[in-house]
PDB file of N, CA, C and O in Angstrom:
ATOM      1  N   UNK A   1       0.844  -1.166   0.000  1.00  0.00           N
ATOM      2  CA  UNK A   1       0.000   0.000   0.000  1.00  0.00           C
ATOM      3  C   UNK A   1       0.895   1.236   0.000  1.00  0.00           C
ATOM      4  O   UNK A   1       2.020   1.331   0.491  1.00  0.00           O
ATOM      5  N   UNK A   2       0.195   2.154  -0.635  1.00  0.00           N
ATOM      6  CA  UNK A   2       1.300   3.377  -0.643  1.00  0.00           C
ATOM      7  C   UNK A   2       0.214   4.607  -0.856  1.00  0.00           C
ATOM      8  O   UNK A   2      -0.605   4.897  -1.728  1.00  0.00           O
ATOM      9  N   UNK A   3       0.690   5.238   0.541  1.00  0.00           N
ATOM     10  CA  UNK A   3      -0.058   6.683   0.443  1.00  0.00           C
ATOM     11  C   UNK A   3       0.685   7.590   0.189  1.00  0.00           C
ATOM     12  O   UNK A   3       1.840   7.358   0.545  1.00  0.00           O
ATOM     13  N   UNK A   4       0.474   8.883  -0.449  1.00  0.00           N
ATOM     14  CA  UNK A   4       0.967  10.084  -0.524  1.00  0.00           C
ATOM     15  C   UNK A   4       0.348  10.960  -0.201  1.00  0.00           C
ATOM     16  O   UNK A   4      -0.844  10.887  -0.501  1.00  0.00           O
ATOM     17  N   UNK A   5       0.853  12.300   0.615  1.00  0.00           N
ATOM     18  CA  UNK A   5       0.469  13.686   0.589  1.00  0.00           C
ATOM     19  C   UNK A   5       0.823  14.290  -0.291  1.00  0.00           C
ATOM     20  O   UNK A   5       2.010  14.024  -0.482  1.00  0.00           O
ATOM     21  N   UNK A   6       0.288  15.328  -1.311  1.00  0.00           N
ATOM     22  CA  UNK A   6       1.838  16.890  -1.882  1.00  0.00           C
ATOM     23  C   UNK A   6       0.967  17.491  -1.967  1.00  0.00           C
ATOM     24  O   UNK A   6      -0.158  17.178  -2.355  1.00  0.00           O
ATOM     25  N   UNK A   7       1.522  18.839  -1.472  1.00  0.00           N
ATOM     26  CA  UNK A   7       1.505  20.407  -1.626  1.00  0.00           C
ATOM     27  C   UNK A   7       2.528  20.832  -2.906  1.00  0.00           C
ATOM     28  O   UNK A   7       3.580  20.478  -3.436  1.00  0.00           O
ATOM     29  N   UNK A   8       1.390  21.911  -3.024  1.00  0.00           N
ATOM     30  CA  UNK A   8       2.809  22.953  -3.584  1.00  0.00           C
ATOM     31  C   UNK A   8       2.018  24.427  -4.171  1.00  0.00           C
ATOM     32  O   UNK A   8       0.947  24.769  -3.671  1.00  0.00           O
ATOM     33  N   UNK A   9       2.668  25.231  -5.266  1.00  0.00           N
ATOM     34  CA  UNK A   9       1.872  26.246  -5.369  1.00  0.00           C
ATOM     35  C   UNK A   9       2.215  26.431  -6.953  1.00  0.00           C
ATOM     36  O   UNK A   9       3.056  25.845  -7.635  1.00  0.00           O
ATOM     37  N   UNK A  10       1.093  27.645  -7.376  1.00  0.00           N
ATOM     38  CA  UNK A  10       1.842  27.325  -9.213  1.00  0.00           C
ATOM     39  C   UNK A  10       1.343  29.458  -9.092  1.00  0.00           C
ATOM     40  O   UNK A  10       0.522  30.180  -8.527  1.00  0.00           O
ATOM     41  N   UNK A  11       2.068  29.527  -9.685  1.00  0.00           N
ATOM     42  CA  UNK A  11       1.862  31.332 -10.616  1.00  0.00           C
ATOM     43  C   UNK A  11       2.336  31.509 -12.173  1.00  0.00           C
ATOM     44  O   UNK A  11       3.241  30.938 -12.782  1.00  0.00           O
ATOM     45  N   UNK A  12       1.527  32.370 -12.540  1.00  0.00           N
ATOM     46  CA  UNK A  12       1.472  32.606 -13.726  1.00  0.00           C
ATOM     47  C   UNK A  12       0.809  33.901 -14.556  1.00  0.00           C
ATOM     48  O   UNK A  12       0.451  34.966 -14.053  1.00  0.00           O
ATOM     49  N   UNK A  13       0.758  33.601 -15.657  1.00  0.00           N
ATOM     50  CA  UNK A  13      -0.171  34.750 -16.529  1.00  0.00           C
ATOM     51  C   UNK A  13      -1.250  34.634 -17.456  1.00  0.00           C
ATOM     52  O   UNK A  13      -1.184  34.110 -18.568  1.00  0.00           O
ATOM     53  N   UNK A  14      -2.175  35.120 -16.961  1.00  0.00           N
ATOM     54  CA  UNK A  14      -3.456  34.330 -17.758  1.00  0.00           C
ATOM     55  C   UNK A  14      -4.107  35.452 -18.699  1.00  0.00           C
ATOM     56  O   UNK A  14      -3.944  36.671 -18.648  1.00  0.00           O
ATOM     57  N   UNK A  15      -4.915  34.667 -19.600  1.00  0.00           N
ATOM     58  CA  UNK A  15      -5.920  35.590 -20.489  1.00  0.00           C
ATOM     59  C   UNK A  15      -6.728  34.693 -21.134  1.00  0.00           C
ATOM     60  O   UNK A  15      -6.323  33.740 -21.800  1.00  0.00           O
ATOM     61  N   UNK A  16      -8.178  35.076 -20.888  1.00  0.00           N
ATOM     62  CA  UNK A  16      -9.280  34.404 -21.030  1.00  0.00           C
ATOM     63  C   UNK A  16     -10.304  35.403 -22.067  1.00  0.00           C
ATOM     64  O   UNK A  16     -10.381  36.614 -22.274  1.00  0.00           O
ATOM     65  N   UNK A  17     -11.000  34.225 -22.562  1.00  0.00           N
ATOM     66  CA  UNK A  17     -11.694  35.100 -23.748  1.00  0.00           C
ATOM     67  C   UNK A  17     -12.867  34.258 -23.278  1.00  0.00           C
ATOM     68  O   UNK A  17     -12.761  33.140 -22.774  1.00  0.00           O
ATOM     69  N   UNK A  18     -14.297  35.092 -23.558  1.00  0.00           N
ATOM     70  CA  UNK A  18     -15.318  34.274 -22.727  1.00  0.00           C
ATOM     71  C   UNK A  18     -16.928  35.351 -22.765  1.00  0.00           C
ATOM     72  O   UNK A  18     -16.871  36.572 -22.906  1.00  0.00           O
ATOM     73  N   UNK A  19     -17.618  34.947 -22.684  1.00  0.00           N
ATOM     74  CA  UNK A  19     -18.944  36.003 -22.884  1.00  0.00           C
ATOM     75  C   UNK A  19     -19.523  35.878 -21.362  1.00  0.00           C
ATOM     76  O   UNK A  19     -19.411  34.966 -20.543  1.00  0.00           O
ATOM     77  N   UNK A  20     -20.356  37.464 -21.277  1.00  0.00           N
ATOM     78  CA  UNK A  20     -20.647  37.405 -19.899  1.00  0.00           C
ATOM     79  C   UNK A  20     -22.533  37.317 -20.584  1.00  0.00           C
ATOM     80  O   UNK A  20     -22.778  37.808 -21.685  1.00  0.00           O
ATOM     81  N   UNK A  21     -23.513  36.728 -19.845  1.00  0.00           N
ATOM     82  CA  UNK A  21     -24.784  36.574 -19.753  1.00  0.00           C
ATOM     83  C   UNK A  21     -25.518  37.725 -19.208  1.00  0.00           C
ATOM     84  O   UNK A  21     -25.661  37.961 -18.008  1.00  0.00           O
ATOM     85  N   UNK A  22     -26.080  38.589 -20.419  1.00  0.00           N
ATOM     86  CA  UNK A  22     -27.563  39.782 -19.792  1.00  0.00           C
ATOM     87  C   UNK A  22     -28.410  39.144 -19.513  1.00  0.00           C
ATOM     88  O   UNK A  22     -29.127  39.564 -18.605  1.00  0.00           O
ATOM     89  N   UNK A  23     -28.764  37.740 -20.190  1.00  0.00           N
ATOM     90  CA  UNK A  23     -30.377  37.488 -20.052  1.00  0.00           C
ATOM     91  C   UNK A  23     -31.475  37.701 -20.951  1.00  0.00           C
ATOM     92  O   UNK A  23     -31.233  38.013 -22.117  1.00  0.00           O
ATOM     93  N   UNK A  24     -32.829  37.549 -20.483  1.00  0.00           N
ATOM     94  CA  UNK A  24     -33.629  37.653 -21.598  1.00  0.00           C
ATOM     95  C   UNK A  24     -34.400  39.315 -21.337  1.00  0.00           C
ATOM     96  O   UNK A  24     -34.664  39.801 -20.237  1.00  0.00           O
ATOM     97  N   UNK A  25     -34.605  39.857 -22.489  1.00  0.00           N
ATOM     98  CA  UNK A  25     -35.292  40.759 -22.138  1.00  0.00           C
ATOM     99  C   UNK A  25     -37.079  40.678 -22.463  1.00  0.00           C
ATOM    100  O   UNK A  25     -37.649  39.746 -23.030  1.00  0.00           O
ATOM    101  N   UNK A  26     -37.512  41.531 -22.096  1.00  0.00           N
ATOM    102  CA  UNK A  26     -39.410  41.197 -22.185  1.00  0.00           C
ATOM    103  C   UNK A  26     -39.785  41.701 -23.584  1.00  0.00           C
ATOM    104  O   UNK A  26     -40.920  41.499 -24.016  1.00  0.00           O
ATOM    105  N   UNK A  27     -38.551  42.571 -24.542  1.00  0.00           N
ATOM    106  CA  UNK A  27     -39.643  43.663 -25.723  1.00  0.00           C
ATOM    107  C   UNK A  27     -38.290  42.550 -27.008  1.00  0.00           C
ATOM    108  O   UNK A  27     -38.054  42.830 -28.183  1.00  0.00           O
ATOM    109  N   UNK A  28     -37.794  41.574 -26.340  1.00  0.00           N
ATOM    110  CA  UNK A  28     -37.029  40.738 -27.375  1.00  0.00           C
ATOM    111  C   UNK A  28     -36.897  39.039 -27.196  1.00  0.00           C
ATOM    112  O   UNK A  28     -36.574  38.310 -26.258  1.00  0.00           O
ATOM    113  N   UNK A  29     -37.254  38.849 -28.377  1.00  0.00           N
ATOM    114  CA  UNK A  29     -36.661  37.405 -27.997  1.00  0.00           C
ATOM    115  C   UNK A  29     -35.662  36.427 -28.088  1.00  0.00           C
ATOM    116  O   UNK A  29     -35.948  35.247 -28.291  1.00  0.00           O
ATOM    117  N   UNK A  30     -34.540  36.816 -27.956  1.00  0.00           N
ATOM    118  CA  UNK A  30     -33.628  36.527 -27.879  1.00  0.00           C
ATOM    119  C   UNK A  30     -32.411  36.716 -26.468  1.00  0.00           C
ATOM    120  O   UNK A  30     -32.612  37.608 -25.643  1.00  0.00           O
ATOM    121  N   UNK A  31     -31.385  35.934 -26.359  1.00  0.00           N
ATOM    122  CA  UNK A  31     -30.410  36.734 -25.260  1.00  0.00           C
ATOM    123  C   UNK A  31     -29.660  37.534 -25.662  1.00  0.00           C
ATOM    124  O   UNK A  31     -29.397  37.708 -26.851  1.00  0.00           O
ATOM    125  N   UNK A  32     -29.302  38.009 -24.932  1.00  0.00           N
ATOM    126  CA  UNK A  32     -28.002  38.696 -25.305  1.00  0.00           C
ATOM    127  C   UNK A  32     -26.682  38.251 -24.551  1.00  0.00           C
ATOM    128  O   UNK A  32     -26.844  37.791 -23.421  1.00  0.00           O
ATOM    129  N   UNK A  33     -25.420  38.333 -25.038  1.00  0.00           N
ATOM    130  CA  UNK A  33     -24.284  38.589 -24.399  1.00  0.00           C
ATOM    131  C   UNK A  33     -23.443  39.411 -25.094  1.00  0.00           C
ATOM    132  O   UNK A  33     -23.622  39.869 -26.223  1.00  0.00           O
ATOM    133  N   UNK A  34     -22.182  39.634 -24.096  1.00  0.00           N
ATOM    134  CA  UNK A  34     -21.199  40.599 -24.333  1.00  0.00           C
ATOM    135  C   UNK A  34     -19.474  39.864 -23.590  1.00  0.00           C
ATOM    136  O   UNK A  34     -19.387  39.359 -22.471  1.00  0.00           O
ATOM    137  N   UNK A  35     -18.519  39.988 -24.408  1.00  0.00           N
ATOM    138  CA  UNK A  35     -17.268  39.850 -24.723  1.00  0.00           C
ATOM    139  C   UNK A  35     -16.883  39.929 -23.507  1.00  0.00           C
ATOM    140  O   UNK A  35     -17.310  40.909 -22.898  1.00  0.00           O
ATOM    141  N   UNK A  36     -16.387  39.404 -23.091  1.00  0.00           N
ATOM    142  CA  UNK A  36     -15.692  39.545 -21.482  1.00  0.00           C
ATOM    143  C   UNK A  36     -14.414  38.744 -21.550  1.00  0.00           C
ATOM    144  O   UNK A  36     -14.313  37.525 -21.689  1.00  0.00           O
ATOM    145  N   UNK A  37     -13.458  39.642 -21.426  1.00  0.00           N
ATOM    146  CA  UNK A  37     -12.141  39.406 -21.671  1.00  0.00           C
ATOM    147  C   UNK A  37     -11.507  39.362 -20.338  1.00  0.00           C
ATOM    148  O   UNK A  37     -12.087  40.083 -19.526  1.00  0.00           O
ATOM    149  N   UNK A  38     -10.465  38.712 -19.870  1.00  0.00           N
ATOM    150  CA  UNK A  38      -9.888  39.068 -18.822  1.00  0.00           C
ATOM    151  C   UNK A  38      -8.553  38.790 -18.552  1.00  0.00           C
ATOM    152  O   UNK A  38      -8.498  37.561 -18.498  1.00  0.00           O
ATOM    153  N   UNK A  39      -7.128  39.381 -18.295  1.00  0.00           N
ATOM    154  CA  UNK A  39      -6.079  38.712 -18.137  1.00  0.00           C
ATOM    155  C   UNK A  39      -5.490  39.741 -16.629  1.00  0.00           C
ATOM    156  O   UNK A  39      -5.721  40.731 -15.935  1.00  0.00           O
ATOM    157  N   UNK A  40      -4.516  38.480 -16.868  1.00  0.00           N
ATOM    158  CA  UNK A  40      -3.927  39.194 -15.647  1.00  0.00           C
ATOM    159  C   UNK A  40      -2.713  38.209 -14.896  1.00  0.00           C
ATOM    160  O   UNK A  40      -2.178  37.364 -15.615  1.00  0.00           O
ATOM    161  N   UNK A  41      -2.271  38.323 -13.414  1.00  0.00           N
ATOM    162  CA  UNK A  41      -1.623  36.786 -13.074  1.00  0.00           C
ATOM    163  C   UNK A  41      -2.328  36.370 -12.104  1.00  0.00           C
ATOM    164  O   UNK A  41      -3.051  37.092 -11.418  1.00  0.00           O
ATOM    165  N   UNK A  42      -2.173  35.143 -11.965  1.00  0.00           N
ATOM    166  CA  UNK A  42      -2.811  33.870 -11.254  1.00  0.00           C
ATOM    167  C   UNK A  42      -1.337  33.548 -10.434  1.00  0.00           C
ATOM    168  O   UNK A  42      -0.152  33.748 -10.698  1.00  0.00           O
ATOM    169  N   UNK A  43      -2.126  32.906  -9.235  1.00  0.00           N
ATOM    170  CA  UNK A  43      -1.405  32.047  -8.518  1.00  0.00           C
ATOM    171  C   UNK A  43      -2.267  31.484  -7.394  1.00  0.00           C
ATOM    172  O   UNK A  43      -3.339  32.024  -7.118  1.00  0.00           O
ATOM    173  N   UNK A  44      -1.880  30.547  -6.822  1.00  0.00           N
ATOM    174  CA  UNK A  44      -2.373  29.468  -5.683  1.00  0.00           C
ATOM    175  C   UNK A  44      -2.090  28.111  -5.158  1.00  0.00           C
ATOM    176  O   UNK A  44      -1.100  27.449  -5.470  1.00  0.00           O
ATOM    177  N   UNK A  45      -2.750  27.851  -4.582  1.00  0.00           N
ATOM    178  CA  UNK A  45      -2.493  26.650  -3.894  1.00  0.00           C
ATOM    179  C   UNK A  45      -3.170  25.244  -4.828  1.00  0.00           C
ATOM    180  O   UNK A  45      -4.132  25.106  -5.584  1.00  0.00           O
ATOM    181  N   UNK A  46      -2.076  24.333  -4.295  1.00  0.00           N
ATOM    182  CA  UNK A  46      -2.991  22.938  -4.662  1.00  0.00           C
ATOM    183  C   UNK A  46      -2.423  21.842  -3.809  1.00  0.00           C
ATOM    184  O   UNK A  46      -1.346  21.684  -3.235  1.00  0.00           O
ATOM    185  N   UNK A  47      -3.373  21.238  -3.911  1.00  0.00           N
ATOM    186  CA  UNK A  47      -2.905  19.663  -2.882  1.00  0.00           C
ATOM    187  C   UNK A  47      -3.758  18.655  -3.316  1.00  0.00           C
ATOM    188  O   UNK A  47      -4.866  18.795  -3.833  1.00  0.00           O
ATOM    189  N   UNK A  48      -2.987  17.336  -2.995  1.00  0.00           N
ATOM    190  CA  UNK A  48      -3.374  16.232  -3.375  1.00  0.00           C
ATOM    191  C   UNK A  48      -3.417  14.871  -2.221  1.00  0.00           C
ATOM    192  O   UNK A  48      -2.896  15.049  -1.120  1.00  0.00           O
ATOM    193  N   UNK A  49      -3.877  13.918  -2.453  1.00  0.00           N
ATOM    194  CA  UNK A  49      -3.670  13.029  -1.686  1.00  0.00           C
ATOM    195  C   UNK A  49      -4.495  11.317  -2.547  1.00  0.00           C
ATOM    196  O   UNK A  49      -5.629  10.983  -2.888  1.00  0.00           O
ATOM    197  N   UNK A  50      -3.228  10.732  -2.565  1.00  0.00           N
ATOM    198  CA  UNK A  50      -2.818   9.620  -3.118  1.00  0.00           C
ATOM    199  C   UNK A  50      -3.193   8.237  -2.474  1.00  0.00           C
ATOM    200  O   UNK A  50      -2.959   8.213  -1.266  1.00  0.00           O
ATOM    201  N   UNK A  51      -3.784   6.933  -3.058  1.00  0.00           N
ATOM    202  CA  UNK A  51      -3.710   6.081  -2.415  1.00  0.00           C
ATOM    203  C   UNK A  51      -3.512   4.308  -3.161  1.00  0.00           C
ATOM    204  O   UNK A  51      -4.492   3.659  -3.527  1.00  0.00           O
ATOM    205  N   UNK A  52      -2.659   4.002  -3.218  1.00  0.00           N
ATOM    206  CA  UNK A  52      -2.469   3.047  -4.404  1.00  0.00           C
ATOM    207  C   UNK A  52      -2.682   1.472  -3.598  1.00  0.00           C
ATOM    208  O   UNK A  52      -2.462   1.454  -2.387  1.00  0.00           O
ATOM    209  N   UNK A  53      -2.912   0.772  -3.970  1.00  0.00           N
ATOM    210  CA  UNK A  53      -2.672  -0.787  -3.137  1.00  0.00           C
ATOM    211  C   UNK A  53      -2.033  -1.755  -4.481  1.00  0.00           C
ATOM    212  O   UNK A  53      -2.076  -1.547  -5.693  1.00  0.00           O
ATOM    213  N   UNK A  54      -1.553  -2.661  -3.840  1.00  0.00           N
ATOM    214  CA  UNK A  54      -0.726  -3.425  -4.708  1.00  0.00           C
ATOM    215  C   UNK A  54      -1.446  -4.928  -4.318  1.00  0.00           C
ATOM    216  O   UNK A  54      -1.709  -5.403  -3.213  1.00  0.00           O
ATOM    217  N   UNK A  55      -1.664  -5.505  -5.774  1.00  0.00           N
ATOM    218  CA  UNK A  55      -2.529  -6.766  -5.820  1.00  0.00           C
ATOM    219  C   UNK A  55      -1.872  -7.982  -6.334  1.00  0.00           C
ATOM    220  O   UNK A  55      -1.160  -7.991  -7.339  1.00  0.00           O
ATOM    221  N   UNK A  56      -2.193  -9.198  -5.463  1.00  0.00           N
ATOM    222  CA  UNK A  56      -1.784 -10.158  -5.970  1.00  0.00           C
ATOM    223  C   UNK A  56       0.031 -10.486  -4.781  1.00  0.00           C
ATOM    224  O   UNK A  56       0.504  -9.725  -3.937  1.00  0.00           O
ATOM    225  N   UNK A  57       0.546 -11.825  -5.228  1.00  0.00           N
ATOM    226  CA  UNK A  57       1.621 -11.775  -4.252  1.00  0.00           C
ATOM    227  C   UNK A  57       2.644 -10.686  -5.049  1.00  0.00           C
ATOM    228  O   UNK A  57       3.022  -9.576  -4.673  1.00  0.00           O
ATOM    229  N   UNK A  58       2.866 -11.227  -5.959  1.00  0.00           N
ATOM    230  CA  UNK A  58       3.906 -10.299  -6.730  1.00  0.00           C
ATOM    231  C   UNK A  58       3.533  -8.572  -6.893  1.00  0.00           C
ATOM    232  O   UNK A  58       4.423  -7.723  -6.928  1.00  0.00           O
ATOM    233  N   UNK A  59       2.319  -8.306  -6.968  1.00  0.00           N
ATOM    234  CA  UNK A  59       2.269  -7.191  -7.109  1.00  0.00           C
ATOM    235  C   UNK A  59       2.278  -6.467  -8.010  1.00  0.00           C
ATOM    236  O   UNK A  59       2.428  -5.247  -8.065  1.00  0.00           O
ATOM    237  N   UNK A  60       2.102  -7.268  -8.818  1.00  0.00           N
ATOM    238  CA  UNK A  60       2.593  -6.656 -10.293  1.00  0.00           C
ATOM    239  C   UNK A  60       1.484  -5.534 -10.777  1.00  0.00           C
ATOM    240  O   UNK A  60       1.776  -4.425 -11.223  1.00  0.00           O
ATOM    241  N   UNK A  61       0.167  -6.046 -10.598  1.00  0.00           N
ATOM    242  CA  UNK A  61      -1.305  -4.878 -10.586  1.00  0.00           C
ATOM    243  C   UNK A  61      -1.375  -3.899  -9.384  1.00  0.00           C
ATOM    244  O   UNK A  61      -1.042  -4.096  -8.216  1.00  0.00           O
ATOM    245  N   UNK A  62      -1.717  -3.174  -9.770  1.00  0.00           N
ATOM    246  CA  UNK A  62      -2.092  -1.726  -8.560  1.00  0.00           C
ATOM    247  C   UNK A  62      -3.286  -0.608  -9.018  1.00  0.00           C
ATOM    248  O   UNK A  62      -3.553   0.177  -9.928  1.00  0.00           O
ATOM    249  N   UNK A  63      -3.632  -0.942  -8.156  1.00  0.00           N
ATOM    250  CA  UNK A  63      -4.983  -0.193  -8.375  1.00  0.00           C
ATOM    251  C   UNK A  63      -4.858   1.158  -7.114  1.00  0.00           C
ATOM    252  O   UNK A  63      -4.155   1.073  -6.107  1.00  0.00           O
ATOM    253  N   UNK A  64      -5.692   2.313  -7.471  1.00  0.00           N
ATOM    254  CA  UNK A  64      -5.296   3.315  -6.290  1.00  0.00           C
ATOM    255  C   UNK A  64      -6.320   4.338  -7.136  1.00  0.00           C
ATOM    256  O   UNK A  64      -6.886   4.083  -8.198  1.00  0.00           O
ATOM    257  N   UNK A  65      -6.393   5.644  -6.304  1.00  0.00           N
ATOM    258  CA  UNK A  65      -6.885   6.840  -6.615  1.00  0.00           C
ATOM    259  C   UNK A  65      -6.367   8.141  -6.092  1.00  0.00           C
ATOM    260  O   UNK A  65      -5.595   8.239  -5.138  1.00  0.00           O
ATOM    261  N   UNK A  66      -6.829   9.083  -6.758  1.00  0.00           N
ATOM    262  CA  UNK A  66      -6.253  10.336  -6.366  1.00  0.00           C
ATOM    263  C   UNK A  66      -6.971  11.385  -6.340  1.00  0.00           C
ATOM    264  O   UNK A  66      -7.672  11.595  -7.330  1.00  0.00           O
ATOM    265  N   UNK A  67      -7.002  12.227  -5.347  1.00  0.00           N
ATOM    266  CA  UNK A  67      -8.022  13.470  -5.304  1.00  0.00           C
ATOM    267  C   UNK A  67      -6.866  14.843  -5.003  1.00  0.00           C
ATOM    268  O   UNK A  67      -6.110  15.205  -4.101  1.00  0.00           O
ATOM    269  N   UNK A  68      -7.273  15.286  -6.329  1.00  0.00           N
ATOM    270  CA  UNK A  68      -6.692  16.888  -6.369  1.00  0.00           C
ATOM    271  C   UNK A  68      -7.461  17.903  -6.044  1.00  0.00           C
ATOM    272  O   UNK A  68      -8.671  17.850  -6.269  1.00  0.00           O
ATOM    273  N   UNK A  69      -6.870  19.005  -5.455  1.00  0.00           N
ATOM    274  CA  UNK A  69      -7.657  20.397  -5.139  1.00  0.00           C
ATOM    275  C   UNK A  69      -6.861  21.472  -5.146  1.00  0.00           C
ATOM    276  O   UNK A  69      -5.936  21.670  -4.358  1.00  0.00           O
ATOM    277  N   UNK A  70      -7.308  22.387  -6.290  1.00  0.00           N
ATOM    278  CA  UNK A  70      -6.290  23.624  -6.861  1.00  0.00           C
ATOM    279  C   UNK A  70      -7.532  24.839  -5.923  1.00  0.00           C
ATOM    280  O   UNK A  70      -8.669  24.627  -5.502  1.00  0.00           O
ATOM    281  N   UNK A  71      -6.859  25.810  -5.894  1.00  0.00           N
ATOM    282  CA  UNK A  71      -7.705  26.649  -5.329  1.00  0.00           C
ATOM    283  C   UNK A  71      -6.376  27.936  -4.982  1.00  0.00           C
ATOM    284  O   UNK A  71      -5.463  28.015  -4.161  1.00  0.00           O
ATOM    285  N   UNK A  72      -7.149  29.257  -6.679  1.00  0.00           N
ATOM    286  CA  UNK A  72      -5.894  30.482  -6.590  1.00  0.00           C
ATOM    287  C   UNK A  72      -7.004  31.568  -6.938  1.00  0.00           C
ATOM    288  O   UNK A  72      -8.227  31.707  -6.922  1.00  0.00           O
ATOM    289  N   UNK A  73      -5.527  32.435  -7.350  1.00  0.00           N
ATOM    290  CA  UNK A  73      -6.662  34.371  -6.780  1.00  0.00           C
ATOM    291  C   UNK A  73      -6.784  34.230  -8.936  1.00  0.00           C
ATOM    292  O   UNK A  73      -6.218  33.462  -9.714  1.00  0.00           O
ATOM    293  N   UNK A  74      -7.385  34.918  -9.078  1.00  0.00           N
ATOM    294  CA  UNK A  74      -7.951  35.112 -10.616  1.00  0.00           C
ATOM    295  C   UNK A  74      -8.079  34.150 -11.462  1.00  0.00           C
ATOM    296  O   UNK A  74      -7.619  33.170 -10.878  1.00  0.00           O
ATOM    297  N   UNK A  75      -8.326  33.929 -12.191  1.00  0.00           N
ATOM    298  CA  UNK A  75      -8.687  32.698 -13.513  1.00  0.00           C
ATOM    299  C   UNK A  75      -9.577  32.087 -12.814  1.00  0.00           C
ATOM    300  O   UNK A  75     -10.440  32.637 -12.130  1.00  0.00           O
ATOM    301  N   UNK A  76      -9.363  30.601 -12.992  1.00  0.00           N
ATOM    302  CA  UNK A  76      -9.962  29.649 -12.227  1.00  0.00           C
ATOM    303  C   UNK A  76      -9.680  29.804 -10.526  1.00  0.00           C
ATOM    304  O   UNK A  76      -8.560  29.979 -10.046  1.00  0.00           O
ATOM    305  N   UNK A  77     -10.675  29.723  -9.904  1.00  0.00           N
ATOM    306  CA  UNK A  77     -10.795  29.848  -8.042  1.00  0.00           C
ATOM    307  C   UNK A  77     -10.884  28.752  -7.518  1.00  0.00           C
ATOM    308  O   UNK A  77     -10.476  28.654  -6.361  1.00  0.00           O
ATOM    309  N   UNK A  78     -11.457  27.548  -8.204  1.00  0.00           N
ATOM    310  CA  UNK A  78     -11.558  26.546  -7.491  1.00  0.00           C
ATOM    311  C   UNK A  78     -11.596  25.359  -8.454  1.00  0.00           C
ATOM    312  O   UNK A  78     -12.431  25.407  -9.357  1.00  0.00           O
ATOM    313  N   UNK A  79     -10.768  24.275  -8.363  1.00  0.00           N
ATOM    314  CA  UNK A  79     -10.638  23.296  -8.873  1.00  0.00           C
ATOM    315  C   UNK A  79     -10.825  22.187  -8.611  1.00  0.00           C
ATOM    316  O   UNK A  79     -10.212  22.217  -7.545  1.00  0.00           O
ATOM    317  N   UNK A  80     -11.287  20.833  -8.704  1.00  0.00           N
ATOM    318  CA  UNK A  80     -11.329  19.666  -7.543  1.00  0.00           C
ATOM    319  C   UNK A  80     -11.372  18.217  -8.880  1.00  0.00           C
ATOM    320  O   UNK A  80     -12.301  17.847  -9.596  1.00  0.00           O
ATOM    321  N   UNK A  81     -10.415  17.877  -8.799  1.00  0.00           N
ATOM    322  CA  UNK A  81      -9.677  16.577 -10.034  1.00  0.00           C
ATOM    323  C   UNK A  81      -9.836  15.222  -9.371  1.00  0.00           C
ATOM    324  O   UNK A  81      -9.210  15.118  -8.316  1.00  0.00           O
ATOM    325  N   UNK A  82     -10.598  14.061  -9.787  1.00  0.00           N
ATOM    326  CA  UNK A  82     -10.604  12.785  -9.344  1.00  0.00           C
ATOM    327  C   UNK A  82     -10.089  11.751 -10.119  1.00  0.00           C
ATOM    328  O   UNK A  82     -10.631  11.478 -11.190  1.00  0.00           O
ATOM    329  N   UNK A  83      -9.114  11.137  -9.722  1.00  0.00           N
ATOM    330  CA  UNK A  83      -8.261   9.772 -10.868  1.00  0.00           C
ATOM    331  C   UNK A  83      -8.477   8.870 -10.282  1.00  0.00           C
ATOM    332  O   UNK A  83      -8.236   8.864  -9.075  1.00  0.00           O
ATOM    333  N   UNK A  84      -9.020   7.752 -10.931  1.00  0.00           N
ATOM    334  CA  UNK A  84      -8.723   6.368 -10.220  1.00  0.00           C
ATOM    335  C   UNK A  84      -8.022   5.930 -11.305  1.00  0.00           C
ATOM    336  O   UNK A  84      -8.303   6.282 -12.450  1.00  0.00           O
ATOM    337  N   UNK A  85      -7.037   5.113 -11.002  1.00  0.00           N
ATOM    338  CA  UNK A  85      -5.648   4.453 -11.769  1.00  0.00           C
ATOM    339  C   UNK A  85      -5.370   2.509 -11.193  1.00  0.00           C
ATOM    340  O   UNK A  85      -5.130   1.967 -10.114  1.00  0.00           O
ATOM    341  N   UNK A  86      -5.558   2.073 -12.487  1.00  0.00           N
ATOM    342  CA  UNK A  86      -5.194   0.636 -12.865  1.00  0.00           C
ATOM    343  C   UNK A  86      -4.067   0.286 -13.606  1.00  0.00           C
ATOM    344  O   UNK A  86      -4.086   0.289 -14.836  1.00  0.00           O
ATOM    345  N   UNK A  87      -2.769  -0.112 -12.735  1.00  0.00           N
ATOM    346  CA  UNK A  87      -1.492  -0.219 -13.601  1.00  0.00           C
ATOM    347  C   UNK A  87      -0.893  -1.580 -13.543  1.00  0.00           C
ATOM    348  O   UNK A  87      -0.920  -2.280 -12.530  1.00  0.00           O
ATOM    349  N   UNK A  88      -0.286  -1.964 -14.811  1.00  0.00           N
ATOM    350  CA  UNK A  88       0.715  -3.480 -14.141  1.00  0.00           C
ATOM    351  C   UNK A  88       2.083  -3.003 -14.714  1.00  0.00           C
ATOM    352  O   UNK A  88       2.513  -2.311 -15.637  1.00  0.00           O
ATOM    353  N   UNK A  89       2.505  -3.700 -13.731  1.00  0.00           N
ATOM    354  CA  UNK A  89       4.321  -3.479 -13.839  1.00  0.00           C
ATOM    355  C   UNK A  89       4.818  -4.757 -14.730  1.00  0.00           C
ATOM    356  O   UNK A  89       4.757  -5.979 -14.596  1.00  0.00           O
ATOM    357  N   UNK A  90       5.289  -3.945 -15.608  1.00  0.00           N
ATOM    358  CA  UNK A  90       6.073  -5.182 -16.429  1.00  0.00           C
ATOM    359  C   UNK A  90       7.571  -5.890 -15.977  1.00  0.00           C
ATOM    360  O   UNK A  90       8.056  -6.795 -16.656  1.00  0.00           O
TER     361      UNK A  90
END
């Protein structure tokens, strides 16, 4: 069996291209949107935590999962990543 913790942190420079939502109006039928651009730098936190088991005597299969969580100031704010992983060792 094999667990892991990791931390760490990431920064950078972002620019996003993307439409922002008015909605519907009552004298139209249609929506509207508008261009919403945004750049700037990013940075934050992320952490993970790991958990693998090893199958069989030899071990050769391993099965495990992993749950990530990013969470920084501009761009994306909150992130949350799930892997489950099936490997054999040759």
């Amino acid at each position: 069996m094999l667990f892991a913790v990791g931390a760490g942190g990431f920064g950078g420079y972002y620019k996003h291209n993307g439409f922002s939502f008015f909605g519907n109006y009552p004298d139209a039928p249609y929506v509207r949107y508008s261009l919403a651009s945004r750049e700037g730098m990013h940075a934050g936190l992320l952490g993970s935590l790991n958990l693998e088991v090893g199958l069989g005597a030899t071990q050769r299969w391993r099965v495990g999962g992993k749950v990530m969580k990013e969470t920084g100031l501009g761009g994306v704010t909150s992130f949350t990543s799930h892997n489950l992983t099936l490997a054999r060792r040759f």
